[in-house]
C-alpha positions in Angstrom: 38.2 97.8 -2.1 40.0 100.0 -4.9 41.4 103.2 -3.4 42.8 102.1 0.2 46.1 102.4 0.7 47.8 100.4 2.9 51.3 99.9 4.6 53.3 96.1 4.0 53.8 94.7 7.2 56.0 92.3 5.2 58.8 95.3 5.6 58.8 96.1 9.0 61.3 93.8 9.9 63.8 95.8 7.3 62.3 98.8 8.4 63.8 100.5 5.2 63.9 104.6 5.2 61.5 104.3 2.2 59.0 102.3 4.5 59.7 105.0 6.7 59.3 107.8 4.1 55.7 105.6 3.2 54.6 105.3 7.5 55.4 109.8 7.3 52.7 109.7 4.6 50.2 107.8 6.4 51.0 109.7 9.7 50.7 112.9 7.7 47.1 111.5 6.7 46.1 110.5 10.1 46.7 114.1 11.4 45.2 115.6 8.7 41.7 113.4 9.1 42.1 114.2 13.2 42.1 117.3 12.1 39.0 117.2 9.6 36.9 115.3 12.4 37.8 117.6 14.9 36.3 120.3 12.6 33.4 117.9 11.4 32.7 116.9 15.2 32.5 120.5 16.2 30.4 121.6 13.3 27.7 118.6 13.9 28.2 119.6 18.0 26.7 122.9 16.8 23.7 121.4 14.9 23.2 119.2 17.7 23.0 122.3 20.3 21.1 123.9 17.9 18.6 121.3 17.9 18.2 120.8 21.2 17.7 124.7 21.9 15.7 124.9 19.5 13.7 121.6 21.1 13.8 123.5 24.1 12.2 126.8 23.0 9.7 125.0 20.8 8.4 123.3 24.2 8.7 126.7 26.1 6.5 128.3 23.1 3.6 125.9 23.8 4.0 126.1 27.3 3.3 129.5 27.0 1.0 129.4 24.5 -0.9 126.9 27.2 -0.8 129.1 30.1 -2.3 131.9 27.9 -5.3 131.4 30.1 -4.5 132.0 33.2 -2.8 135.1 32.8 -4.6 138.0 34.0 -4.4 140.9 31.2 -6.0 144.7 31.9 -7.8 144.3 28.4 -9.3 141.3 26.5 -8.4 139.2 29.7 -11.7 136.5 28.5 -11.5 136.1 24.8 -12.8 133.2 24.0 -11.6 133.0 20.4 -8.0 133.9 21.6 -8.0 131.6 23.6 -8.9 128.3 21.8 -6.8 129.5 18.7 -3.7 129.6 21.0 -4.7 126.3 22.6 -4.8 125.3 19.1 -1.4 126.4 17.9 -0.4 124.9 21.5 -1.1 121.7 20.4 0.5 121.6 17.4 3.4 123.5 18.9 3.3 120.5 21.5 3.4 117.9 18.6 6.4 120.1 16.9 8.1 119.8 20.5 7.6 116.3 20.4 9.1 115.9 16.9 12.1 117.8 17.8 13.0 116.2 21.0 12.9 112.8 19.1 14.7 114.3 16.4 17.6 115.6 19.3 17.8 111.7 20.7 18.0 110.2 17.5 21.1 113.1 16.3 22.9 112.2 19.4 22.6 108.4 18.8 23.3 108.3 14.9 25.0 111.3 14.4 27.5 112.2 17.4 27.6 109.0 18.8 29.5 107.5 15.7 32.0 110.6 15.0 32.6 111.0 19.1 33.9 107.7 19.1 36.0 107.5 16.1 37.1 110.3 17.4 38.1 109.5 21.2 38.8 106.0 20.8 40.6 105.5 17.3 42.3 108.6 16.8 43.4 108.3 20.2 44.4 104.9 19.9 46.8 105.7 16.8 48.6 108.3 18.9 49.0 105.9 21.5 50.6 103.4 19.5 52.9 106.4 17.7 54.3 107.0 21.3 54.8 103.4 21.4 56.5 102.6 18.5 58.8 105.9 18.6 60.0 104.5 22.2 61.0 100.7 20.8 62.8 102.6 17.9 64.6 104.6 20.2 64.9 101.4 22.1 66.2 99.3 19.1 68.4 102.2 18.0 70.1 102.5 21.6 70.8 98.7 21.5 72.3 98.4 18.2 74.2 101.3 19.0 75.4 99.5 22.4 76.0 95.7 20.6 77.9 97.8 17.7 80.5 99.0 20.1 81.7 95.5 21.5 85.2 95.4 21.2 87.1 92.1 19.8 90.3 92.9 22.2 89.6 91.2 25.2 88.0 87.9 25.5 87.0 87.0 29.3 84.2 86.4 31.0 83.0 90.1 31.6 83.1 90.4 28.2 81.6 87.9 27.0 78.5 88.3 29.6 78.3 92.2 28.4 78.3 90.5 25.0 75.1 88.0 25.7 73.5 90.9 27.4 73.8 93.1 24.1 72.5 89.8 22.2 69.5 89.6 24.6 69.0 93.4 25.0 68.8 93.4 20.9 66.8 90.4 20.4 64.4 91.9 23.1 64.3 95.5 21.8 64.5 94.1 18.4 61.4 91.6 19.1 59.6 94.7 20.7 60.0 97.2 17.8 58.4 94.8 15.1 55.9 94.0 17.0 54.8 97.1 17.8 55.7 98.4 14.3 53.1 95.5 12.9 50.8 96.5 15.1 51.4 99.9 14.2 50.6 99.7 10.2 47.5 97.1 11.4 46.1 100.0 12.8 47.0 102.8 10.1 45.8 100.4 7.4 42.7 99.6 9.8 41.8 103.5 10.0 41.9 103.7 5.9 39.0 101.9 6.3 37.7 103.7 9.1 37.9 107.0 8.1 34.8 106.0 5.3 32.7 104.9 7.9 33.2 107.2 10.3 32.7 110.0 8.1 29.2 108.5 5.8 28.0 107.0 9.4 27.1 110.0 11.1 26.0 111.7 7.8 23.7 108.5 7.7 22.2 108.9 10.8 21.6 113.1 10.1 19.7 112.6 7.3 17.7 109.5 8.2 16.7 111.6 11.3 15.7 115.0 9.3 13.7 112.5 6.7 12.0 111.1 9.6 11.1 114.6 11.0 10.1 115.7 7.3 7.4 113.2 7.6 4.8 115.4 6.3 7.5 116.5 3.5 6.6 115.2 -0.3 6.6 111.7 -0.9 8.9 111.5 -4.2 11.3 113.4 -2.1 11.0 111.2 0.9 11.1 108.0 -1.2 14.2 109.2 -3.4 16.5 110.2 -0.6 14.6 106.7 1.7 16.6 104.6 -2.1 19.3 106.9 -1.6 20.5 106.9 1.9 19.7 103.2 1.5 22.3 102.1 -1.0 24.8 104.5 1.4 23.8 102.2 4.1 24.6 99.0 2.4 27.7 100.3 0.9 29.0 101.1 4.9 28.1 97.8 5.5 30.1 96.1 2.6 33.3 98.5 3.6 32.2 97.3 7.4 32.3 93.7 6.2 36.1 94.1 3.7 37.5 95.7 7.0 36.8 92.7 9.0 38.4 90.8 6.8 41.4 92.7 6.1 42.1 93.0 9.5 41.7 89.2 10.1 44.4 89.3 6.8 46.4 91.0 8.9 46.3 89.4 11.8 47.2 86.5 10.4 50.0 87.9 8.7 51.2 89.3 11.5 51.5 86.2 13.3 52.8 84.3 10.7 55.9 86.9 10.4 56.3 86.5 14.2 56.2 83.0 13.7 59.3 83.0 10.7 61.3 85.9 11.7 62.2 85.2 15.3 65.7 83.7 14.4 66.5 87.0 12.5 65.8 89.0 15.7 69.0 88.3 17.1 72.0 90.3 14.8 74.6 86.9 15.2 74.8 85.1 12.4 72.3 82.3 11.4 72.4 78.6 10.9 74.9 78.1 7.4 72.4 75.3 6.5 69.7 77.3 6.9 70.9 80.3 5.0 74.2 80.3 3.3 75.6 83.1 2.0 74.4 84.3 -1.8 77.9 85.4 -3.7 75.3 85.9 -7.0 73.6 88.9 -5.9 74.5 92.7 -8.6 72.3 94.5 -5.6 71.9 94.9 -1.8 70.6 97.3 0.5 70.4 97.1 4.6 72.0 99.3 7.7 75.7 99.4 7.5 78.6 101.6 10.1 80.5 104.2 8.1 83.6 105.8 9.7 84.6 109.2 9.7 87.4 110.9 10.7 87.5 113.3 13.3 91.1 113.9 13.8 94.1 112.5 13.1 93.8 109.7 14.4 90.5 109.6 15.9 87.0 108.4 14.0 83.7 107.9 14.2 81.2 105.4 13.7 77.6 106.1 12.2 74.9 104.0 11.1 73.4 104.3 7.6 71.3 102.9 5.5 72.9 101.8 2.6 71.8 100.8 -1.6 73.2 99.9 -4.7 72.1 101.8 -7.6 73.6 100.6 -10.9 77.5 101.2 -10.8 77.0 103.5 -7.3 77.2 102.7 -3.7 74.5 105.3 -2.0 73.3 106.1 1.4 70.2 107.1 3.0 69.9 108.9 6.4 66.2 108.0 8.4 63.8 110.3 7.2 65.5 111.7 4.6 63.9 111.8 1.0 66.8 110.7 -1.2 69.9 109.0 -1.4 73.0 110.7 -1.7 76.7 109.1 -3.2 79.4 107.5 -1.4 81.2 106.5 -3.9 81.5 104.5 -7.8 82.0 101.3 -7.4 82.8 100.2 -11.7 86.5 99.1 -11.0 86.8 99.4 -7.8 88.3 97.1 -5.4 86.5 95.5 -2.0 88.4 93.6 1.0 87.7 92.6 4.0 89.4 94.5 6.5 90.6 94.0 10.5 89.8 97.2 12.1 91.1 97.9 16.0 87.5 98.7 17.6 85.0 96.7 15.1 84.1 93.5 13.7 82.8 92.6 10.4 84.4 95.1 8.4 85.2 95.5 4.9 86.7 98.1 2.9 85.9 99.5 -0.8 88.7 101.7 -2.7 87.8 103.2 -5.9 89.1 102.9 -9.0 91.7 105.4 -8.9 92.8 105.0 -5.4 91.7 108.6 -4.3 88.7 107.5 -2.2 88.4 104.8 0.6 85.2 103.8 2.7 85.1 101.6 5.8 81.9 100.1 6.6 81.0 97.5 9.1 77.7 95.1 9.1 76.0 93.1 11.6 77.0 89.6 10.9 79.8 87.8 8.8 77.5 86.6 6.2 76.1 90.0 5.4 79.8 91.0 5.3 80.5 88.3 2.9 77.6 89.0 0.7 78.1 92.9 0.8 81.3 92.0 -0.3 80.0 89.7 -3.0 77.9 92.0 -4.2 80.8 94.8 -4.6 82.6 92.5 -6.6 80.2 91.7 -9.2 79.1 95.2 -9.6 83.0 96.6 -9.9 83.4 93.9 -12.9 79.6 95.1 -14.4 78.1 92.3 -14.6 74.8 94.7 -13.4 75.1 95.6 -17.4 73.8 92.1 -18.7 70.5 91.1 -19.4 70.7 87.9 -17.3 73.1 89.4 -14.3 72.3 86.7 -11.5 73.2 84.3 -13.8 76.5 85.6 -14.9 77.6 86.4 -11.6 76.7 82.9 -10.8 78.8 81.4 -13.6 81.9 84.0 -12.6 81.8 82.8 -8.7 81.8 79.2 -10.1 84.5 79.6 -12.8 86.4 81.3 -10.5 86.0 78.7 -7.3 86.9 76.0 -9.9 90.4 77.9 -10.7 91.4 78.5 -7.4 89.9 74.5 -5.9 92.9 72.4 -5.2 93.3 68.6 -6.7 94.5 65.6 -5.2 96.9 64.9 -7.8 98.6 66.8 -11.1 97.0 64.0 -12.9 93.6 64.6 -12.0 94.2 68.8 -12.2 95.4 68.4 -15.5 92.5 66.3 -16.3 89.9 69.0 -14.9 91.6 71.8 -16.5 91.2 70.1 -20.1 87.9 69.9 -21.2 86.8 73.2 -19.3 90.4 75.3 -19.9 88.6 77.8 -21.6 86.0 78.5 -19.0 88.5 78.5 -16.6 91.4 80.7 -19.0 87.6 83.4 -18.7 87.4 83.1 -15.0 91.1 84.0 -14.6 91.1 86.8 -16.8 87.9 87.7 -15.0 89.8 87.6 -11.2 92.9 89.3 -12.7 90.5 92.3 -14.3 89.2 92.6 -10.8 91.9 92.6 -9.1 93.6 95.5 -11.1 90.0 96.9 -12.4 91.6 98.9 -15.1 90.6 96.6 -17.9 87.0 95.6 -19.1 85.0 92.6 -17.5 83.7 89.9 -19.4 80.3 91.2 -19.0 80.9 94.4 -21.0 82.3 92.1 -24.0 78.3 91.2 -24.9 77.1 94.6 -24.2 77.4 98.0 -26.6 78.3 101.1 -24.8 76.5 102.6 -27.8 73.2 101.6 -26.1 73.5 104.1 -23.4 73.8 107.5 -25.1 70.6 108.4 -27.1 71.4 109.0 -30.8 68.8 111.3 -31.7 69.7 113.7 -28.4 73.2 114.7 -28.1 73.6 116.0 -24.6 76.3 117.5 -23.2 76.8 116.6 -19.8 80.4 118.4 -19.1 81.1 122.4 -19.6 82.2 122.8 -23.7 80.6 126.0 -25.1 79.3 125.7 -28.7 79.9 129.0 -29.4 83.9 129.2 -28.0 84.0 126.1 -30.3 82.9 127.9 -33.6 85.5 130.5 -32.9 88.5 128.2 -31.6 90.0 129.0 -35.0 90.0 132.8 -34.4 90.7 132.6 -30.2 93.5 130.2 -31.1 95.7 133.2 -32.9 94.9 135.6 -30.0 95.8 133.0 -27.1 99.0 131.9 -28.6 100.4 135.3 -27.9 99.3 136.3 -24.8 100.9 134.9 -21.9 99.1 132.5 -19.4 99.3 133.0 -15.9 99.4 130.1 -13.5 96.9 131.9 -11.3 93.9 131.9 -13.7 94.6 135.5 -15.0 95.3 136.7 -18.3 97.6 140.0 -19.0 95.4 141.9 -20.5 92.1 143.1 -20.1 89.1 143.4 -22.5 86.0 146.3 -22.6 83.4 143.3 -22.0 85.5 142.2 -18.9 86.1 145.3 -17.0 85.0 145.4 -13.8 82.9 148.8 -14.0 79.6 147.1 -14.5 76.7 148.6 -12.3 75.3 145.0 -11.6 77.5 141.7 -9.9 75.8 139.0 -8.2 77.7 135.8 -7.5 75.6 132.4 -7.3 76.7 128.8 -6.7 75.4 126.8 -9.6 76.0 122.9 -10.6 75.3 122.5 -14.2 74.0 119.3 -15.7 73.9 119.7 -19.4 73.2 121.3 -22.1 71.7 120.1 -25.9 70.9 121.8 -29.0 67.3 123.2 -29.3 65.8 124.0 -32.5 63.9 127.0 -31.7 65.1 130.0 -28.9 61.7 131.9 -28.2 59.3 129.2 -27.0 58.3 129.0 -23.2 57.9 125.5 -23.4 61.7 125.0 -24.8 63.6 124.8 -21.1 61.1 122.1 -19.2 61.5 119.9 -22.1 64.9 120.6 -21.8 65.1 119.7 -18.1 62.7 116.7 -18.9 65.0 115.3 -21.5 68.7 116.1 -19.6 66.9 114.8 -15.9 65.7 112.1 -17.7 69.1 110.5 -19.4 70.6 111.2 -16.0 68.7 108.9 -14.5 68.5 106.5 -17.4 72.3 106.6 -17.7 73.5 106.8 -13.7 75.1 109.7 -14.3 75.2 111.8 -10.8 78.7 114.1 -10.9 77.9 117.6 -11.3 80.4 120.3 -12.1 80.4 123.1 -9.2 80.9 126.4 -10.5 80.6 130.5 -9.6 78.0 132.1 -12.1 78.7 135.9 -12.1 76.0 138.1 -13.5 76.8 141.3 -14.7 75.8 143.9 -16.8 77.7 142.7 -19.9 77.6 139.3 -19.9 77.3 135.5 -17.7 80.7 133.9 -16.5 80.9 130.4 -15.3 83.9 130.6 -12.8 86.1 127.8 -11.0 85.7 128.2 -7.0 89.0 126.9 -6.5 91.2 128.5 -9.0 88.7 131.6 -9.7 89.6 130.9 -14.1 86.7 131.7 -15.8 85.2 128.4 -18.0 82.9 130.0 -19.6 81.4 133.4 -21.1 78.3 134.4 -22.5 78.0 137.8 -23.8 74.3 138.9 -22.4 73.1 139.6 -25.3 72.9 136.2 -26.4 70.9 135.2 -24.1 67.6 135.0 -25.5 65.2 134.0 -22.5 65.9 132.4 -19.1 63.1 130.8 -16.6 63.5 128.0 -14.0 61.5 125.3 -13.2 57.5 124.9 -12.4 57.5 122.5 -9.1 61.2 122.6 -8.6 62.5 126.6 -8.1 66.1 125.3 -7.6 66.4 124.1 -11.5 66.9 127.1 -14.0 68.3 127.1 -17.3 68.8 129.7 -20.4 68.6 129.5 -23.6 71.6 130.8 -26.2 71.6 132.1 -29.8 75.1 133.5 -30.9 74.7 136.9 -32.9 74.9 135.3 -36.7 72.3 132.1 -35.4 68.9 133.9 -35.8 69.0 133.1 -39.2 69.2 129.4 -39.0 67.4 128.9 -35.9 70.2 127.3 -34.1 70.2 127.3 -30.2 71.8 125.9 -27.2 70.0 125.6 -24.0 72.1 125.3 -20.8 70.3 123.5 -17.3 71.5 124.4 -14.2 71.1 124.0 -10.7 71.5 126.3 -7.6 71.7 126.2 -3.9 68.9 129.0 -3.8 65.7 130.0 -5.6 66.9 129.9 -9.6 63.9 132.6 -10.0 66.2 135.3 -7.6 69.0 134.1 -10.8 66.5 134.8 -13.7 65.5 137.7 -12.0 68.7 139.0 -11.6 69.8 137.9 -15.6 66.3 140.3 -15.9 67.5 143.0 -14.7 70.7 142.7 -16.0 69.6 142.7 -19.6 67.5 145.8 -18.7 70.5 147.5 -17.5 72.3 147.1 -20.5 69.6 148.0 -22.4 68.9 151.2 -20.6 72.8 151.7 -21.0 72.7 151.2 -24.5 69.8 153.6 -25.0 71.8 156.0 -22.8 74.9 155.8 -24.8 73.0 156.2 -28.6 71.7 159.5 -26.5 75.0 160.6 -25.8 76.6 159.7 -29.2 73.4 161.3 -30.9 74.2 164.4 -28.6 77.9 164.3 -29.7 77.1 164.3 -33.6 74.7 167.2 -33.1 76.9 168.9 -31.8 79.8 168.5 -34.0 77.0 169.0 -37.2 76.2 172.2 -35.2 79.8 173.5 -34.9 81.2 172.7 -38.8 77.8 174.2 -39.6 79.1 177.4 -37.6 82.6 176.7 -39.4 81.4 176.9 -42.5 79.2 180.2 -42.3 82.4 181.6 -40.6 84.2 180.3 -43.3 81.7 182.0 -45.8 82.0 185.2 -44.2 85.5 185.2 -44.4 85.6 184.9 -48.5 83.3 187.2 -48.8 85.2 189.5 -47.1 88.2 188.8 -48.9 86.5 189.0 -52.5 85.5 192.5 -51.4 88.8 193.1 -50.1 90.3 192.5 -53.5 87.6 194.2 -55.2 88.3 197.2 -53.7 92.2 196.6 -54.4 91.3 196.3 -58.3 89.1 199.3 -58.6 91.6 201.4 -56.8 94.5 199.8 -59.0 92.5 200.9 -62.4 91.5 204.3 -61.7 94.0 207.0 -63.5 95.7 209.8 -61.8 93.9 212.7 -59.5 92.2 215.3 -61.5 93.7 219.2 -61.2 91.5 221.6 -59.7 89.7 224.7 -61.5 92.0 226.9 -59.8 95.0 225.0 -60.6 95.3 222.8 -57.2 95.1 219.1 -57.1 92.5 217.4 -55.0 93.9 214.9 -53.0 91.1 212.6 -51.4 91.2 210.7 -48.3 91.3 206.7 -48.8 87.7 206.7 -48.0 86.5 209.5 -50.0 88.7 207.7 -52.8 87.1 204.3 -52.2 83.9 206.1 -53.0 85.0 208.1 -55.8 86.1 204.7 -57.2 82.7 203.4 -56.4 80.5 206.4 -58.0 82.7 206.2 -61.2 82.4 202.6 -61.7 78.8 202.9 -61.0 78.4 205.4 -63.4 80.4 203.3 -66.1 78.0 200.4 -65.5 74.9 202.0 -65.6 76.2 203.7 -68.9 77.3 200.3 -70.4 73.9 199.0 -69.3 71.7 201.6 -71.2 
């Protein structure tokens, strides 16, 4: 039936975390539909109470309406009318009763029966088996963990009984966990099923007892929902009928994987003959030991489950979402390794040396064919079209170089007609030995292929904008002294440290590409689309750590461990910033340098943050409305300044006027009194001598009167 889900048995034997992840869903659904029916079996609980009280009063209403007679009333006691009518309405009342107490037996068999028993006995069932199968996990976990920790030092007879009784106790808790796991999903995958039923069924049996009340109802009506609730009835029986089915599918499957899989119970390794080990294989997954140091010289042992992907080596905890990386494994080297406390253990050093990993598997053969499949992923074979194949020619070029002869004759006649084949698969073991140089399988391929030519993406920190100005920086850094500590010796405006606003965030940025227009919405998901999506595409996983310091005047990308700043943006470049619709931890911004508004030219830069990357935008927000509020502020003040300095050379200049004035007077006065001739005598022979201020206005009358004579 299209639309049922259900979970492979086939993979409980593995019992992967992403069949894990996949049995979380389905127990997420089972406890959401317990949780539906409980709410469905109280609300149809109500209607069936309500039915039967209402059953209840209907019969106690003609009851009384029957007994009418023999009550005994001061007034109108022996109306005969009265009487009859209520006898009348009795009856019909009676009938009514009738109807409704079939009606109540009919809801309890059609309606609650159904839903009280899906309820009690399946849903109850499935909890059952949860408890089950979480004690044989524990179970299985507990004797893995117990045959893991064998030791290989002694060999008597105590250890080898404690080492048949881990062999038994994880064949048996091994046997009891699949089991009860297949049983498990047969019942998960059975529900799926009867979750449809046991929700239409009881609906079924509501309405077929309502139409069969509403007898008296219109016949169209009666007849329409008679073909409706008919086609609902054969379409429970054909889901009824596929259930049956499915779950004799299952059953059969389920015995058939019993049937094949007991030799894999037991973790020793199998018959050779029966399954040798595969040396062609570019991927594996399965449960391996990783150890981890604790001390100096103490470690610790836990068990993973671990994945190839492409050129990594991954790991995946039970019951967590995702992989994380343990390490590259393009060029790196694999050996099997004797370790003090463990057997079956190999080890894989990368391709510079820096990083080693220690891992231990069950049984030899899945050591050899981890180790196998190491191999042919360091040389890249993953890369080709036809991978299996190439690995497969590899292993048996280079079994043929290293397979002694009987004589030199016959060597030197095997190495002639296939000396080139084998000349490949010794260049191909020395490249994997060292791992510096490329493997035969990138010769065919085009490391062109893997970056997108139409989308350059930039997946390290370079800033466009530093770049168009290298020419200009270049002058200014080659006279300043560096410091080995990450500081330079002097100090610009933008980078003082008197900002009002500095919030400190731990970002990882994952790249950045050009954008051709800076003030659409829609311009940073497409950019997280395109950059998540060449990620994955490419395998690329390392992510640059850095500090991202918000302040007032601009964004600085700074290394944690040597505090030098990568990278600066001056804030007002920033043109908008917004993170991510379904994921709050992605953010990026998008930048337009000062002279780029022209041209259109914009770089958009994806990060991603421990936190919420809307409490980042928010902050970049507010940070941009600081300065702009700052910058408002300061255009005051200057504005404030140049009216007052208009205000004062305004004052400067009337005093200035004031003062020439003065001084034309001044010398006006000087003139007059320079031209006048000598002091008239007196009528009686004495001079008149006149004060300076009677002078001055002697002076002034007498040129007043020459003026007004030259004027007329």
């Amino acid at each position: 039936m299209p639309g049922i889900e259900k979970l492979p048995i086939e993979e409980t034997l593995e019992d992967s975390p992403q069949t894990r992840s996949l049995l979380g869903v389905f127990e997420e659904d089972t406890t959401a539909m317990s949780n539906y029916c409980t709410q469905l079996y109280e609300a149809m609980q109500r209607i069936y109470d309500a039915q039967n009280e209402l059953s209840a009063a209907t019969h106690l209403t003609s009851r009384l309406l029957k007994e009418y007679d023999k009550q005994r009333f001061p007034l109108g006691g022996d109306d005969e009318v009265m009487s009859s009518t209520l006898q009348q309405f009795a009856k019909v009342i009676d009938e009514l009763s009738s109807c409704h107490a079939v009606l109540s037996t009919q809801l309890a068999d059609a309606m609650m029966f159904p839903i009280t028993q899906f309820k009690e006995r399946d849903l109850k069932e499935i909890l059952t088996l949860k408890e089950v199968f979480q004690i044989s996990s524990d179970d299985h976990d507990v004797a893995i963990n117990r045959y893991s920790r064998l030791s290989k030092k002694r060999d008597n007879d105590k250890v080898r009984n404690l080492r048949v009784e881990a062999v038994e106790d994880v064949y048996t808790s091994r046997k009891k966990h699949h089991q009860t796991m297949m049983h498990y999903f047969c019942s998960l995958n059975t529900l799926q099923y009867k979750k449809k039923t046991a929700l239409l069924e009881p609906l079924l049996g509501y309405m077929q007892a309502q139409i069969s009340f509403f007898k008296l109802g219109s016949e169209n009506l009666t007849q329409q929902w008679e073909d409706f609730l008919g086609t609902i009835g054969t379409s429970v029986q054909n889901v009824r009928r596929e259930m049956e089915e499915e779950v004799g599918q299952m059953q059969e499957t389920i015995q058939e994987m019993e049937r094949s899989c007991d030799q894999l119970y037991a973790p020793c390794d199998p018959d050779p003959a029966h399954s040798p080990v595969c040396r062609n294989l570019t991927r594996k997954q399965g449960y391996l030991h990783i150890r981890s140091k604790t001390g100096l010289v103490s470690s610790s042992w836990e068990r993973q489950y671990f994945f190839t992907q492409g050129g990594n080596l991954m790991q995946q905890g039970r019951g967590e979402v995702a992989g994380g990386l343990v390490t590259d494994l393009d060029n790196s080297s694999v050996m099997a390794v004797d370790s003090d406390d463990r057997r079956f253990c190999f080890q894989v050093t990368s391709f510079d040396g820096k990083k080693v990993v220690t891992l231990q598997s069950e049984s030899r053969k899945d050591c050899e064919e981890w180790i196998a499949t190491i191999n042919n992923i360091s040389k890249r074979i993953y890369l080709s079209e036809n991978a299996e194949e190439l690995a497969a020619r590899v292993n048996q070029s280079a079994l043929e170089a290293v397979t002694p002869s009987p004589s030199f004759q016959q060597r030197h006649e095997s190495m002639r007609p296939s000396r080139c084949v084998k000349g490949r698969a010794g260049r191909a073991s020395s490249i994997s030995s060292v791992g510096s140089e490329p493997s035969p399988a990138l010769s065919v391929l085009s490391l062109d292929a893997l970056v997108a030519p139409d989308t350059p993406i930039q997946f390290d920190i370079i800033s466009l904008f530093s770049e168009e100005n290298a020419g200009q920086n270049k002058t200014a850094q080659s006279g300043r002294r560096s410091n080995p500590f990450g500081e330079t010796g002097d100090s610009t405006p933008e980078d003082s440290e008197d900002s009002i606003l500095h919030q400190l965030f731990i970002v990882r940025f994952l790249g950045s590409m050009e954008v051709r227009t800076a003030e659409t919405a829609d311009v940073i998901p497409e950019t997280m689309r395109q950059i998540l999506a060449a990620r994955a595409i490419h395998n690329i996983f390392r992510m640059t750590e850095s500090h991202l310091l918000v302040t007032c005047d601009c964004l600085k990308l700074i290394d944690p461990q040597t505090q030098v700043t990568r990278l600066r943006f001056p804030l007002t470049s920033v043109v908008q910033c917004s993170s991510h619709q379904d994921n709050r931890r992605l953010f990026g911004f998008v930048l337009q340098p000062a002279g780029g508004q022209g041209d259109g030219r914009a770089v958009c830069y994806i990060f991603e943050s421990n936190n919420d990357g809307e409490k980042i935008c928010d902050s970049v927000g507010l940070a941009k409305q600081i300065a702009f509020h700052s910058e408002m502020d300061r255009k005051a003040v200057e504005k404030r300044k140049e009216h007052d300095k208009a205000k004062e050379r305004q004052q400067e200049e009337l005093s200035k006027q004031k003062q020439i004035e003065k001084d034309l007077e001044e010398q006006s006065r000087l003139i007059a009194a320079s031209s006048r001739p000598g002091n008239q005598p007196a009528a009686d022979g004495q001079v008149l001598v006149l004060s300076n201020s009677h002078s001055e206005d002697s002076d002034a009358g007498e040129e007043g009167k020459k003026r007004g004579e030259s004027e007329a």
